[in-house]
Backbone as XML, in Angstrom:
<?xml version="1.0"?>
<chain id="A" units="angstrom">
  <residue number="1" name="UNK">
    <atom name="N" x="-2.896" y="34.849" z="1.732"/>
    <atom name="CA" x="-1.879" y="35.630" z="1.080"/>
    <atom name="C" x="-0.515" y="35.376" z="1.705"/>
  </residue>
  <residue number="2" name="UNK">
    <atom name="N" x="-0.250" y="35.211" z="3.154"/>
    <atom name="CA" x="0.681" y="34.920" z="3.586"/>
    <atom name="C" x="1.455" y="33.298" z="2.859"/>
  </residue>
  <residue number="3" name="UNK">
    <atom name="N" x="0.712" y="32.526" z="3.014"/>
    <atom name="CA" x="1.042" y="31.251" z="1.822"/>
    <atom name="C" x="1.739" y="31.636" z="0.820"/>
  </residue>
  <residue number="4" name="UNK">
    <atom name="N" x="0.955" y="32.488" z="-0.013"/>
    <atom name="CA" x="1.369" y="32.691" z="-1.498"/>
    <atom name="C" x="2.945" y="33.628" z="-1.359"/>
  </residue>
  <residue number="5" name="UNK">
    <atom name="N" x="3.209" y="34.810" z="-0.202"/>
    <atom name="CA" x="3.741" y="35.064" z="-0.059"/>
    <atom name="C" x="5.410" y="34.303" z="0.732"/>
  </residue>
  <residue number="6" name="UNK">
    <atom name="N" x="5.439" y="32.959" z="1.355"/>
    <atom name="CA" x="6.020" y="32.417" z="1.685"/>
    <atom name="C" x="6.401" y="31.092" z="0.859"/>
  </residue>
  <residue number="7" name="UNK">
    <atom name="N" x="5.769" y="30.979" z="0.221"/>
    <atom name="CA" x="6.228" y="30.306" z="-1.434"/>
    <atom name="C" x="7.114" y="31.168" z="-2.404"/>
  </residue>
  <residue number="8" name="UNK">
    <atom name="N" x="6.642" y="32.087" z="-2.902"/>
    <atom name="CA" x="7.765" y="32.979" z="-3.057"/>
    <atom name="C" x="8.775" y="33.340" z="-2.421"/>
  </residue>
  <residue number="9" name="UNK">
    <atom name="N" x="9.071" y="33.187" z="-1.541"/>
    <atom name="CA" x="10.167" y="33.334" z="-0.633"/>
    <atom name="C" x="11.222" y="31.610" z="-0.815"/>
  </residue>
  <residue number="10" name="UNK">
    <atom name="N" x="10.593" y="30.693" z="-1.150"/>
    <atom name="CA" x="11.021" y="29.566" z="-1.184"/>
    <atom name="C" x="11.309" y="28.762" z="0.242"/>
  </residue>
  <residue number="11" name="UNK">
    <atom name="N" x="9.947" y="28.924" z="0.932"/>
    <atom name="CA" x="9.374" y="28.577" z="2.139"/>
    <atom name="C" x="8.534" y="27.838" z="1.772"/>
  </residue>
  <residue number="12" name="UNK">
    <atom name="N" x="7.860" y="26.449" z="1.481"/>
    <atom name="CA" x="6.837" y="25.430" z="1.360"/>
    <atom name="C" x="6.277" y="25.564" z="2.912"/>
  </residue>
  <residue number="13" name="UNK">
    <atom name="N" x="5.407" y="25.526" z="2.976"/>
    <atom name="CA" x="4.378" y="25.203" z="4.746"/>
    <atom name="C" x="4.453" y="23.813" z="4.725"/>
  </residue>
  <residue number="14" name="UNK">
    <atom name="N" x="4.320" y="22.746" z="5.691"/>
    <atom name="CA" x="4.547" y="21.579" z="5.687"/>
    <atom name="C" x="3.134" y="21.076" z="5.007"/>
  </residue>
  <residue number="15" name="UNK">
    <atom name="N" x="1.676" y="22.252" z="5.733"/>
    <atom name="CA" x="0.599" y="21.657" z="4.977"/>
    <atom name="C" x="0.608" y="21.591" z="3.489"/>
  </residue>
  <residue number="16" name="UNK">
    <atom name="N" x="1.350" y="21.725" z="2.874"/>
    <atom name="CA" x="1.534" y="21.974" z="1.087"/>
    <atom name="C" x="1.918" y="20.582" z="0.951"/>
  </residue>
  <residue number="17" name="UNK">
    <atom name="N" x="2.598" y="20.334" z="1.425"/>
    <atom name="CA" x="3.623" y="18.430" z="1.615"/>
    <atom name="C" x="2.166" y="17.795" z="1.616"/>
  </residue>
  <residue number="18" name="UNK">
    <atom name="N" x="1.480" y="17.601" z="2.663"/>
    <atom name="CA" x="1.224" y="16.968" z="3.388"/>
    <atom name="C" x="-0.460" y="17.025" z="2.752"/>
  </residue>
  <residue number="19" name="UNK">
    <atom name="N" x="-0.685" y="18.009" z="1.994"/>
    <atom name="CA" x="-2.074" y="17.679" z="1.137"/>
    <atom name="C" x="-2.069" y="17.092" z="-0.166"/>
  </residue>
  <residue number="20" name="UNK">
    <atom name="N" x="-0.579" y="17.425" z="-1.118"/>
    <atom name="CA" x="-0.027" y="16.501" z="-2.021"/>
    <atom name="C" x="0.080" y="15.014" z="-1.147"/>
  </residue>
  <residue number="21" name="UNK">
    <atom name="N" x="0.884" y="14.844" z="-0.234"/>
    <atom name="CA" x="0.525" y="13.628" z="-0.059"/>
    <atom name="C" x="-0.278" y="12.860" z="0.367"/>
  </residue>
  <residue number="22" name="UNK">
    <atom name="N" x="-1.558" y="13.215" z="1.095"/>
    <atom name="CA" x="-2.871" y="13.014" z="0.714"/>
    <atom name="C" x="-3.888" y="12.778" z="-0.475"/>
  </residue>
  <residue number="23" name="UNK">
    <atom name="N" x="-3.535" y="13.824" z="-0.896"/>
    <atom name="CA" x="-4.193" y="13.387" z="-2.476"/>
    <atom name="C" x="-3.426" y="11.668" z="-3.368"/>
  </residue>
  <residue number="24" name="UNK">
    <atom name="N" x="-2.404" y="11.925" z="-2.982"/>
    <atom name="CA" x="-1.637" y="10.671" z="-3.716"/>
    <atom name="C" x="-1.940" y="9.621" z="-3.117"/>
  </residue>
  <residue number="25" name="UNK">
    <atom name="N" x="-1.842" y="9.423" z="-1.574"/>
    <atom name="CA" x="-2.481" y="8.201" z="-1.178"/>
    <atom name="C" x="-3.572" y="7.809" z="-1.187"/>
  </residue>
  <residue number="26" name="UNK">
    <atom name="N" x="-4.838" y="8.987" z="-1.346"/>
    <atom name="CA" x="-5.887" y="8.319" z="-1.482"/>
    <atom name="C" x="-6.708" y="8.747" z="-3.075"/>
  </residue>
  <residue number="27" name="UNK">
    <atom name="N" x="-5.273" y="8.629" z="-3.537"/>
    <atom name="CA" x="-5.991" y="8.159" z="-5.375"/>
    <atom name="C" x="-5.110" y="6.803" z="-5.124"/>
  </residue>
  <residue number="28" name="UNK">
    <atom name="N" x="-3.905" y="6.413" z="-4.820"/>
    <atom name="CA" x="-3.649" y="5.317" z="-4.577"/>
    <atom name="C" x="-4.853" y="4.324" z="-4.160"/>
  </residue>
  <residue number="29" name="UNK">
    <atom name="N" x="-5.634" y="4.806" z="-3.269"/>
    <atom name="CA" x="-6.446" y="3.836" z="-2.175"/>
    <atom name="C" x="-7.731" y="3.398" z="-3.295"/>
  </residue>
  <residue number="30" name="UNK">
    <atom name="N" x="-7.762" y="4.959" z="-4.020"/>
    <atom name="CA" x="-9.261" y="4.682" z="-5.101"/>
    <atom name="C" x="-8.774" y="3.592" z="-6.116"/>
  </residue>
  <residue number="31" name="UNK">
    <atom name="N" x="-7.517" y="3.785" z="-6.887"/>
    <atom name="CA" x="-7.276" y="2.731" z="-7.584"/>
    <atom name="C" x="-7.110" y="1.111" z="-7.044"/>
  </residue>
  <residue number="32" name="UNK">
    <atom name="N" x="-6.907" y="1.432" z="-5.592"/>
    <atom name="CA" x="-6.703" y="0.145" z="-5.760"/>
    <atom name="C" x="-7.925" y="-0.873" z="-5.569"/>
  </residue>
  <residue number="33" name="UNK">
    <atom name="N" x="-8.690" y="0.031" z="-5.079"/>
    <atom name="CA" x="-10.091" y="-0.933" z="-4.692"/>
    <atom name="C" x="-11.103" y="-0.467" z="-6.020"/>
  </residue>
  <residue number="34" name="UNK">
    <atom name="N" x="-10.541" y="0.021" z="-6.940"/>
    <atom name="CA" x="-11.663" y="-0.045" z="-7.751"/>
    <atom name="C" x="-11.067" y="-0.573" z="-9.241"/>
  </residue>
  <residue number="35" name="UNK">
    <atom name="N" x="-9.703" y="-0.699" z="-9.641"/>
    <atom name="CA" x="-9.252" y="-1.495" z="-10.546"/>
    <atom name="C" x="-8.958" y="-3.261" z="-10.413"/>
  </residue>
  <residue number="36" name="UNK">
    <atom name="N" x="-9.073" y="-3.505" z="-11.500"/>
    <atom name="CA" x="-9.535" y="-4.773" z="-11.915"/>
    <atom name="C" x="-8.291" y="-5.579" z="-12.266"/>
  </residue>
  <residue number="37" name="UNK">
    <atom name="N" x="-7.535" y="-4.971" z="-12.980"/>
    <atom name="CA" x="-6.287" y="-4.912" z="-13.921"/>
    <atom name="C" x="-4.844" y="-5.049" z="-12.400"/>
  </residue>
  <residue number="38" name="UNK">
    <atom name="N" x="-4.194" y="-6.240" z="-12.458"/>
    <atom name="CA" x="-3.042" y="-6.253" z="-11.656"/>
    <atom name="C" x="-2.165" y="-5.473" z="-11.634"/>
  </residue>
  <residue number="39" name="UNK">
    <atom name="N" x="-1.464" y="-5.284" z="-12.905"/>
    <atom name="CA" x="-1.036" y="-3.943" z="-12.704"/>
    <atom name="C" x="-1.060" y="-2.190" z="-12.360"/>
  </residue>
  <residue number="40" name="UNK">
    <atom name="N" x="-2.541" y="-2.582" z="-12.670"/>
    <atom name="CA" x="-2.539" y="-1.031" z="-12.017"/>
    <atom name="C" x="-2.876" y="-1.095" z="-10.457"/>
  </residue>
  <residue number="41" name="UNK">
    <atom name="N" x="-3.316" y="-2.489" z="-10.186"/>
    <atom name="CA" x="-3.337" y="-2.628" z="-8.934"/>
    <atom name="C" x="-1.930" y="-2.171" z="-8.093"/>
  </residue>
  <residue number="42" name="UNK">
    <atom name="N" x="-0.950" y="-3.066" z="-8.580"/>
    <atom name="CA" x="0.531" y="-2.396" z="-8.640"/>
    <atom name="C" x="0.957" y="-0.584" z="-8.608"/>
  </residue>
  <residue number="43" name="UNK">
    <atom name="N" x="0.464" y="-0.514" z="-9.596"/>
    <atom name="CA" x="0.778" y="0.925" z="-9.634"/>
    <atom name="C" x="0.182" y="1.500" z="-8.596"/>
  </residue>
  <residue number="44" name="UNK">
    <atom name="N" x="-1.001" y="1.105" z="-8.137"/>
    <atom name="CA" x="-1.547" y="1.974" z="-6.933"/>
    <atom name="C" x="-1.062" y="1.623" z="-5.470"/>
  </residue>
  <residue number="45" name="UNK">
    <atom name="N" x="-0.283" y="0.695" z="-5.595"/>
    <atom name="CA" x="0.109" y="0.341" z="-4.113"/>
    <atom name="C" x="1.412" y="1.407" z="-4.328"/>
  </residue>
  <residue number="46" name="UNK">
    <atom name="N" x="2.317" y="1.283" z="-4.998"/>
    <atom name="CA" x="3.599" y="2.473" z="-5.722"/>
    <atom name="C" x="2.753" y="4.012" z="-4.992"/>
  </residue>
  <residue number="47" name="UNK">
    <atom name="N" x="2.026" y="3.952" z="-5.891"/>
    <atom name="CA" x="1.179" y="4.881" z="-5.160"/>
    <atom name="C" x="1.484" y="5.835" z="-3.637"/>
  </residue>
  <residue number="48" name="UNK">
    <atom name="N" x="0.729" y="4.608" z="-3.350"/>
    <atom name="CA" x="0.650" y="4.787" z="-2.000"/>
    <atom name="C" x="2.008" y="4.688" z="-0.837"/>
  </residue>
  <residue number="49" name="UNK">
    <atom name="N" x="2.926" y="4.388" z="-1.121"/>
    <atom name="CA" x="4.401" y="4.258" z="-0.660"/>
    <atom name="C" x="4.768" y="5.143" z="-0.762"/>
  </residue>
  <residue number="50" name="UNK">
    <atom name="N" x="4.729" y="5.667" z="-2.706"/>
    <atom name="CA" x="5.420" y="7.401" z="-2.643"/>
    <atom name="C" x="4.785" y="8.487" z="-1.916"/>
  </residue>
  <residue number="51" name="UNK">
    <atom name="N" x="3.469" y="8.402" z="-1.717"/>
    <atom name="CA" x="3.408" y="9.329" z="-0.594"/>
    <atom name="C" x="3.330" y="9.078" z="1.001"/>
  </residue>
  <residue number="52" name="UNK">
    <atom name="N" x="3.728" y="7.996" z="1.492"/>
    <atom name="CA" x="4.397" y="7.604" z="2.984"/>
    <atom name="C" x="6.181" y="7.837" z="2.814"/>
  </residue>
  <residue number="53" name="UNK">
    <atom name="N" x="6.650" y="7.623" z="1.480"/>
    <atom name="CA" x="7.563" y="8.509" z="1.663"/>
    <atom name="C" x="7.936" y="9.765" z="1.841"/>
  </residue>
  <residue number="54" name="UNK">
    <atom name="N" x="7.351" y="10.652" z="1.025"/>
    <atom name="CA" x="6.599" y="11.934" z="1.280"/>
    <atom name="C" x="6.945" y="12.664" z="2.461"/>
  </residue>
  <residue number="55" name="UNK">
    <atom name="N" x="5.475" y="12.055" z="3.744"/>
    <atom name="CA" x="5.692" y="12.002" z="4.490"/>
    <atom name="C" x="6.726" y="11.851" z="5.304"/>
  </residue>
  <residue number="56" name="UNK">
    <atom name="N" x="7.475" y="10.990" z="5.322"/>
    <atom name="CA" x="8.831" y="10.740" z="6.018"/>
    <atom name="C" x="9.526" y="11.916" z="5.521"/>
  </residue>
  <residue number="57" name="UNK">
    <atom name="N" x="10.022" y="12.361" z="4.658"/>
    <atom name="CA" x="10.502" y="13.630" z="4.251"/>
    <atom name="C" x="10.099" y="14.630" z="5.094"/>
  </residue>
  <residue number="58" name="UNK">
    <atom name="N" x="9.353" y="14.921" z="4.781"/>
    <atom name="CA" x="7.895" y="16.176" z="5.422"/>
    <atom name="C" x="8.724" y="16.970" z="6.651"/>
  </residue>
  <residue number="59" name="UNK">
    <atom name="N" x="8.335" y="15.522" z="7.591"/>
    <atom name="CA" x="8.261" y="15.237" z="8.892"/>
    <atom name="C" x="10.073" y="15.285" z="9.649"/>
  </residue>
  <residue number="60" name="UNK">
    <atom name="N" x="10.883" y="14.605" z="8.301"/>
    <atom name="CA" x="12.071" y="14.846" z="8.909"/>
    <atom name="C" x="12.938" y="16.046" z="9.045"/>
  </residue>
  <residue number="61" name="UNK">
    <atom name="N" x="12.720" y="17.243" z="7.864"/>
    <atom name="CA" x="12.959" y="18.448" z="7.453"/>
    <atom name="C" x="12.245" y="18.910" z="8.426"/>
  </residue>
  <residue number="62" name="UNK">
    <atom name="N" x="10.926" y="19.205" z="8.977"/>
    <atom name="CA" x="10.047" y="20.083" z="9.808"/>
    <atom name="C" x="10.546" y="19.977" z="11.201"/>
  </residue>
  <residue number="63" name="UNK">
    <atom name="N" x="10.054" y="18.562" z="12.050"/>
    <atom name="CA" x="10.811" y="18.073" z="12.813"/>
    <atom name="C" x="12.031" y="18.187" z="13.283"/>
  </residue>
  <residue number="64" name="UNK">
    <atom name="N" x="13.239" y="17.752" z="12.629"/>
    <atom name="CA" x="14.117" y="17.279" z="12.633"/>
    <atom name="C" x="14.995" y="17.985" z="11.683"/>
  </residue>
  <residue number="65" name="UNK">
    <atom name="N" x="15.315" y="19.260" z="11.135"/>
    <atom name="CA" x="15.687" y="19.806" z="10.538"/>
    <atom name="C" x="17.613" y="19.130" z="9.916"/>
  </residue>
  <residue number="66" name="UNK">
    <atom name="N" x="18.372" y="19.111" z="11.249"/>
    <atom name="CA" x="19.304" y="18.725" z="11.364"/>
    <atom name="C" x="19.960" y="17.590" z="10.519"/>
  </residue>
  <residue number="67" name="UNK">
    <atom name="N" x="18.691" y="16.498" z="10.934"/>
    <atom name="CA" x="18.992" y="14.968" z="11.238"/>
    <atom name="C" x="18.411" y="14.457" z="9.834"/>
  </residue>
  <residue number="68" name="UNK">
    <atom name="N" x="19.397" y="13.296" z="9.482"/>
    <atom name="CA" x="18.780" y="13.029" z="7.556"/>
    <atom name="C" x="18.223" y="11.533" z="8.132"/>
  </residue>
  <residue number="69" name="UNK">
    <atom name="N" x="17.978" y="11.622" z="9.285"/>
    <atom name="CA" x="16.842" y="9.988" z="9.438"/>
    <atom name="C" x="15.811" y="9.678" z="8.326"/>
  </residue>
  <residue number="70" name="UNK">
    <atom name="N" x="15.138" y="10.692" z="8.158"/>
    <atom name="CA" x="13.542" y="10.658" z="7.785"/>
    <atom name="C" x="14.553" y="9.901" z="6.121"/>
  </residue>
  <residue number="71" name="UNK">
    <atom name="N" x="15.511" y="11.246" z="5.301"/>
    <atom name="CA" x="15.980" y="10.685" z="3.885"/>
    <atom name="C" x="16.208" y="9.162" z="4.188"/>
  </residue>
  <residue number="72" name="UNK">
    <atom name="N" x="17.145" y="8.933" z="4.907"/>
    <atom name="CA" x="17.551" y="7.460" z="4.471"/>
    <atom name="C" x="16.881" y="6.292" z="5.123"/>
  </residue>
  <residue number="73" name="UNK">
    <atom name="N" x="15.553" y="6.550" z="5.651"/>
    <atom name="CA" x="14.271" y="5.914" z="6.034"/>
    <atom name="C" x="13.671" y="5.804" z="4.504"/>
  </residue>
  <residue number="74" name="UNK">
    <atom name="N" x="13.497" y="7.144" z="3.771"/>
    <atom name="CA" x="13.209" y="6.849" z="2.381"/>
    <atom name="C" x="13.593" y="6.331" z="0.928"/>
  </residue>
  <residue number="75" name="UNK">
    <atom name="N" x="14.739" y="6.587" z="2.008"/>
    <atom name="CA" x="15.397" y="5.446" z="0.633"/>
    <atom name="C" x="15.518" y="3.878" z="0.585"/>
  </residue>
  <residue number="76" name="UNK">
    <atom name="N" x="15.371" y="3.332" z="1.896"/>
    <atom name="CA" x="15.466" y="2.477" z="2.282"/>
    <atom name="C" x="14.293" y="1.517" z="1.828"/>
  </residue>
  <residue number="77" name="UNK">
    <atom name="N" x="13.137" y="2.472" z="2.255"/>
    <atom name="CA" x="12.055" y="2.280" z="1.377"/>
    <atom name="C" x="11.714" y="2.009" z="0.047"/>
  </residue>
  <residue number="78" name="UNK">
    <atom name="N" x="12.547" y="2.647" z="-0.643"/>
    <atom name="CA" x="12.252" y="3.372" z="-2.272"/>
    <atom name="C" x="12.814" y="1.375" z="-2.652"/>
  </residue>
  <residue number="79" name="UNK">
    <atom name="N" x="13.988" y="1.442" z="-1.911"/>
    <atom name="CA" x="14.508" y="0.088" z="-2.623"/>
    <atom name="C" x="13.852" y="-1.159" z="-2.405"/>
  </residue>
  <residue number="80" name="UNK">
    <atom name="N" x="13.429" y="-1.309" z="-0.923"/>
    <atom name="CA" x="12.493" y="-2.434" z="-0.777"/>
    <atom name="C" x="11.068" y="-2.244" z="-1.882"/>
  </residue>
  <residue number="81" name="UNK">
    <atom name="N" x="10.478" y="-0.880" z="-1.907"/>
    <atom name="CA" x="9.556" y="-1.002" z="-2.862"/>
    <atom name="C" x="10.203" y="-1.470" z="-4.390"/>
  </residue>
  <residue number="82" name="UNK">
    <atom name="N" x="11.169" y="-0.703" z="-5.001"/>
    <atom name="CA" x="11.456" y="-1.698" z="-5.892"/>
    <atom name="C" x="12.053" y="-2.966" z="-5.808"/>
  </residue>
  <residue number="83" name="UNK">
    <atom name="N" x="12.536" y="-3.830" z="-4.981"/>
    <atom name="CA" x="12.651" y="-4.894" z="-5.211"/>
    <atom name="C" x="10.975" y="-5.737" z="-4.910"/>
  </residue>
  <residue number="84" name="UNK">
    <atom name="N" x="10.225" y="-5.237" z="-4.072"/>
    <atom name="CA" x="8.987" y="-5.614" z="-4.328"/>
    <atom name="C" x="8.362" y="-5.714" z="-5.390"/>
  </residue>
  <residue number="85" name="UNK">
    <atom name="N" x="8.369" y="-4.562" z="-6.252"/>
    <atom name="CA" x="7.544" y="-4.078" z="-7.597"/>
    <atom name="C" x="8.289" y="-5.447" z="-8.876"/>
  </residue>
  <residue number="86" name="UNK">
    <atom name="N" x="9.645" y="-5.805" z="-8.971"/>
    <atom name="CA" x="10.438" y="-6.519" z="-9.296"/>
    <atom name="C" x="9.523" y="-7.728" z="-9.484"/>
  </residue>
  <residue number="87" name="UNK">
    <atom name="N" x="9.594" y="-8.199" z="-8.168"/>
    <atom name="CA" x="8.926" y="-9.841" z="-7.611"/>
    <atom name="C" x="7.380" y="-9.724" z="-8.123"/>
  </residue>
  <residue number="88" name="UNK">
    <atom name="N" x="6.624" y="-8.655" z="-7.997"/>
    <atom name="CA" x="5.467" y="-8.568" z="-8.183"/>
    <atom name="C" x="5.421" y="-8.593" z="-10.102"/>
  </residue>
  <residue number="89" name="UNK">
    <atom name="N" x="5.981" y="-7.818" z="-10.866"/>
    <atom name="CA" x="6.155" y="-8.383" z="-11.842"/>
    <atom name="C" x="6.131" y="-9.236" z="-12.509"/>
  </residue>
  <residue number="90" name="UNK">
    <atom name="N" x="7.371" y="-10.038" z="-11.888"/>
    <atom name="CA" x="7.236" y="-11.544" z="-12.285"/>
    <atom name="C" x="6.403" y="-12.528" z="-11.598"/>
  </residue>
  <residue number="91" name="UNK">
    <atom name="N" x="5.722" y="-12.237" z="-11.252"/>
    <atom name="CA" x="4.078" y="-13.207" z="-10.305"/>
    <atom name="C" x="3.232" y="-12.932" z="-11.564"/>
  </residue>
  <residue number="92" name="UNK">
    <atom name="N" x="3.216" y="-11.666" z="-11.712"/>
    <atom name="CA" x="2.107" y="-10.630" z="-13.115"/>
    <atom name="C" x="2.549" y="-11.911" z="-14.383"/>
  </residue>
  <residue number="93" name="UNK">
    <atom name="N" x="3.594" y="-11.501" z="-14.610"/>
    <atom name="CA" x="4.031" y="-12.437" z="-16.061"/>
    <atom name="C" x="3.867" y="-13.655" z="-16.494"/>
  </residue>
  <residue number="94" name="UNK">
    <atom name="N" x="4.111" y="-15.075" z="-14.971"/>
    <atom name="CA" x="3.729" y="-15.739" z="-15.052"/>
    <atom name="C" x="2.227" y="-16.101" z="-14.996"/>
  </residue>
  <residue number="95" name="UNK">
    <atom name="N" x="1.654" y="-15.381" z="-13.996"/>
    <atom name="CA" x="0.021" y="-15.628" z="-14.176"/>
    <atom name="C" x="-0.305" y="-15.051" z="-16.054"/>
  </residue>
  <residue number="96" name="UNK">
    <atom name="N" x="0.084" y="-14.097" z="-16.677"/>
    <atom name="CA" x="-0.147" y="-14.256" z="-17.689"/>
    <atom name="C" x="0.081" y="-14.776" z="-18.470"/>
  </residue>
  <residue number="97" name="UNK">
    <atom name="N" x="1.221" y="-15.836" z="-18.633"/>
    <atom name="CA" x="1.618" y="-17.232" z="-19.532"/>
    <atom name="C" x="0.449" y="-18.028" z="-19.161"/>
  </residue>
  <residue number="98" name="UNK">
    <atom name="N" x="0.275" y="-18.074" z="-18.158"/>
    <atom name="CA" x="-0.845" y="-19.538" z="-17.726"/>
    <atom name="C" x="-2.312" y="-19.063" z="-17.994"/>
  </residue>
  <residue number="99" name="UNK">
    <atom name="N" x="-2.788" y="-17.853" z="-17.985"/>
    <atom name="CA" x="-3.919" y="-17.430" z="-18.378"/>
    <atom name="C" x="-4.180" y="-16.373" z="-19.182"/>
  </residue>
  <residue number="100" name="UNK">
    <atom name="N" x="-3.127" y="-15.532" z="-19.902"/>
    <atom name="CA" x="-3.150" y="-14.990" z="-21.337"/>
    <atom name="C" x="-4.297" y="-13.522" z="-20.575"/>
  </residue>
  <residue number="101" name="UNK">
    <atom name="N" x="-4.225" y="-13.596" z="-19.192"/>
    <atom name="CA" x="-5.117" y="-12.292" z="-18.680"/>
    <atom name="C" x="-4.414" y="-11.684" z="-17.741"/>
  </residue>
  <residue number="102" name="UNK">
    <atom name="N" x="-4.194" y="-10.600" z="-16.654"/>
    <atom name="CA" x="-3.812" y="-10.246" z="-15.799"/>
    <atom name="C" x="-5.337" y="-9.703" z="-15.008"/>
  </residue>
  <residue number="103" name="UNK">
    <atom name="N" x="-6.166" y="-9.977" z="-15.056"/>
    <atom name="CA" x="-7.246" y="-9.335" z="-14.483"/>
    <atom name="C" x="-7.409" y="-10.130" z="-13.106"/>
  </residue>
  <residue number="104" name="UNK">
    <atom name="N" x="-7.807" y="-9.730" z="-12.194"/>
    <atom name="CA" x="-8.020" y="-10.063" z="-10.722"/>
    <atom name="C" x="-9.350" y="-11.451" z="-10.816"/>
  </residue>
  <residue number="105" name="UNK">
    <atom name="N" x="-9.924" y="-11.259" z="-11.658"/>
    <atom name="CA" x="-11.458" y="-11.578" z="-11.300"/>
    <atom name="C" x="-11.078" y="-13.393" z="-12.155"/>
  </residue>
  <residue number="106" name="UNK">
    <atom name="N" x="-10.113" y="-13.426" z="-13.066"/>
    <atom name="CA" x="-9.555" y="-14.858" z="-13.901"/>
    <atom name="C" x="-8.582" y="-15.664" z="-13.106"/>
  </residue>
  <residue number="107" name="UNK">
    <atom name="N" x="-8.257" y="-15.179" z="-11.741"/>
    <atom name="CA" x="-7.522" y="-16.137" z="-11.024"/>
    <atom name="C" x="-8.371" y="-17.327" z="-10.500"/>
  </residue>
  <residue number="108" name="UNK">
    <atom name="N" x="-9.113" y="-17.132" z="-10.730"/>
    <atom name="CA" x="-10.501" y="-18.221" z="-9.662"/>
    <atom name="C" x="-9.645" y="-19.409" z="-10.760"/>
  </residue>
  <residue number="109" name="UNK">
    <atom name="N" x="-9.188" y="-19.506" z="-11.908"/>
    <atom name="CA" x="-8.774" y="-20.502" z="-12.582"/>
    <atom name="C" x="-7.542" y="-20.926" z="-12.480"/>
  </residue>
  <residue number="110" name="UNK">
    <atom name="N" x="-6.780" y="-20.794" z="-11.869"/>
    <atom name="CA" x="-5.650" y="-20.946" z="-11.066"/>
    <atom name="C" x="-5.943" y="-22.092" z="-10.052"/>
  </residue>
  <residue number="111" name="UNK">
    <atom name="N" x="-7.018" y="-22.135" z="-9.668"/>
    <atom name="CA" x="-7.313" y="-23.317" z="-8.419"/>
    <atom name="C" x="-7.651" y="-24.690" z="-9.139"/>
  </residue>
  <residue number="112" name="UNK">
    <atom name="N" x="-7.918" y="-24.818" z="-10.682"/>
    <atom name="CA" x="-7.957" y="-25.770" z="-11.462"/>
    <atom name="C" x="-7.032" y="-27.007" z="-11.429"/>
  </residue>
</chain>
């Protein structure tokens, strides 16, 4: 009750952060070892970044109340992940000109 009561107050507990971002990284982790499909392979690594960003948040507000390290640690992030997601794209696109598939398991034809 104290929870419910400190949410209303517009008090988050850090464990509230920090089990959302749990859950996100490890549906990240399920997708990625159990999809087939490159892109969602993609999407699950995204995944898994947005909640290590998360984290960095979390940790810098709790911690570090003062200090905006943890934000511009995450942003820093946010951009390398998209210029990653970018490049990874276009790897996706071309493997699908050359094999009309994006599936993990049709690259073995790539070594042709």
């Amino acid at each position: 009750m104290d929870i419910l009561n400190n949410i209303l107050a517009g008090q988050v507990p850090m464990e509230l952060y920090l089990g959302v971002s749990l859950i996100m990284f490890f549906a990240g982790v399920y997708g990625f070892l159990s999809r087939k499909s490159m892109l969602m392979i993609l999407i699950s690594i995204e995944l898994m970044l947005n909640a290590a960003d998360i984290n960095f948040v979390v940790f810098n507000r709790y911690l570090f109340p003062g200090h905006l390290e943890g934000f511009y640690f995450t942003l820093f992030t946010i951009a390398i992940a998209a210029c990653e997601t970018a490049v990874a794209i276009a790897i996706i696109i071309n493997i699908y000109r050359n094999l009309t598939s994006v599936e993990v398991g049709n690259l073995d034809q790539m070594k042709e």
